[in-house]
C-alpha positions in Angstrom: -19.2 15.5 45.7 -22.1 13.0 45.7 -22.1 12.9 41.5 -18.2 11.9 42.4 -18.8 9.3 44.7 -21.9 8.1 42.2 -19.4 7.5 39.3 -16.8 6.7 41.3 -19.2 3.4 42.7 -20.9 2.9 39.2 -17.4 2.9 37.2 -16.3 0.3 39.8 -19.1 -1.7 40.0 -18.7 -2.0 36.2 -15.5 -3.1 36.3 -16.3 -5.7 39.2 -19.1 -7.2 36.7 -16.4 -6.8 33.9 -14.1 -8.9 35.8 -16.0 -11.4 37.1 -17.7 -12.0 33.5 -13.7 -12.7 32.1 -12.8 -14.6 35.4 -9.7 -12.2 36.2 -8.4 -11.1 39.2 -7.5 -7.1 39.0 -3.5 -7.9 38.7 -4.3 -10.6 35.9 -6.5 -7.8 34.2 -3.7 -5.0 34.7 -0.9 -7.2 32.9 -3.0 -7.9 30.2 -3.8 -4.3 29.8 0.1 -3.6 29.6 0.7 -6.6 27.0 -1.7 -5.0 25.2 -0.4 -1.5 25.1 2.9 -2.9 24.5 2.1 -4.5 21.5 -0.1 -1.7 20.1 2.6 0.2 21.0 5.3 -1.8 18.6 3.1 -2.2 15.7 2.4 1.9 15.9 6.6 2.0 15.8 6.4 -0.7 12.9 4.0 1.3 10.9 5.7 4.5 11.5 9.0 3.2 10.3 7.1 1.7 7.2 5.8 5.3 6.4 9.0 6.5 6.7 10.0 4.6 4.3 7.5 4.8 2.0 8.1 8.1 2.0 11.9 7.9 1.4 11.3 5.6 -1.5 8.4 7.7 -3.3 10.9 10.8 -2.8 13.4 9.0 -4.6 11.3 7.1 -7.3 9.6 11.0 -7.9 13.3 12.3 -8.0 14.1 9.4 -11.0 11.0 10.2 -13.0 12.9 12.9 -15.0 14.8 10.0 -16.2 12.1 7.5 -17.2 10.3 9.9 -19.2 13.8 10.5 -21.0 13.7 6.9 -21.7 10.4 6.4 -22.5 10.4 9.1 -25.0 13.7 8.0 -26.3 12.1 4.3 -27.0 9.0 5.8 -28.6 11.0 7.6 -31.0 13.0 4.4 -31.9 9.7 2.5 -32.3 8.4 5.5 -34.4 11.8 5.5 -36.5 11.4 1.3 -36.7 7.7 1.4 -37.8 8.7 4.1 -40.5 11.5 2.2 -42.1 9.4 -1.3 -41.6 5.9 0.6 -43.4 7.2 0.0 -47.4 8.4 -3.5 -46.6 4.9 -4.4 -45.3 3.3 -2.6 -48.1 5.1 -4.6 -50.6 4.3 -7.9 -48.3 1.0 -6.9 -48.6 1.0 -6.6 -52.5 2.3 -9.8 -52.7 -0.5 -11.8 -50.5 -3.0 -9.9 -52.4 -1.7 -11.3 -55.8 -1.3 -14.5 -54.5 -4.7 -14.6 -52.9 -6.0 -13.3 -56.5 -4.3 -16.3 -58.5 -5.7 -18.5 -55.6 
């Protein structure tokens, strides 16, 4: 009972001191506590929401990717087809810079 009593007085003389220092009376102090926890309160709702939705749109950007790698393959075997077809006309572009350059 007397280690009670002990931290029961020390735990209020701390917050006397506490108060005093901030110049707030104990219902000044109390409000401010519950503006506080209100707005902690909302901005843990906010980020929870934004989590959830994060999650939502990774699930459906993970559920697309099947289709992006179609496409991405699909172009890279256009731009393979393109730089096979384009290879003799830069060949011969080639030749002809050379002979110029050797006449030059």
């Amino acid at each position: 009972m007397k280690t009670f009593l002990k931290i029961a007085g020390a735990t209020t003389f701390v917050a006397g001191v506490y108060l005093y220092s901030r110049k707030q009376t104990p219902s000044e102090f109390v409000e401010q506590a519950k503006q506080t926890f209100n707005v902690k309160k909302a901005a843990v709702k906010d980020w929870q929401t934004a989590y959830g939705d994060f999650k939502k749109s990774l699930a459906h950007f993970q559920s697309q990717l099947p289709k992006v790698m179609e496409v991405i393959d699909d172009i890279q075997r256009d731009v393979d087809e393109a730089s096979f077809q384009i290879q003799p006309r830069i060949e011969e572009i080639n030749q002809i810079v050379n002979h110029l350059g050797e006449k030059a």
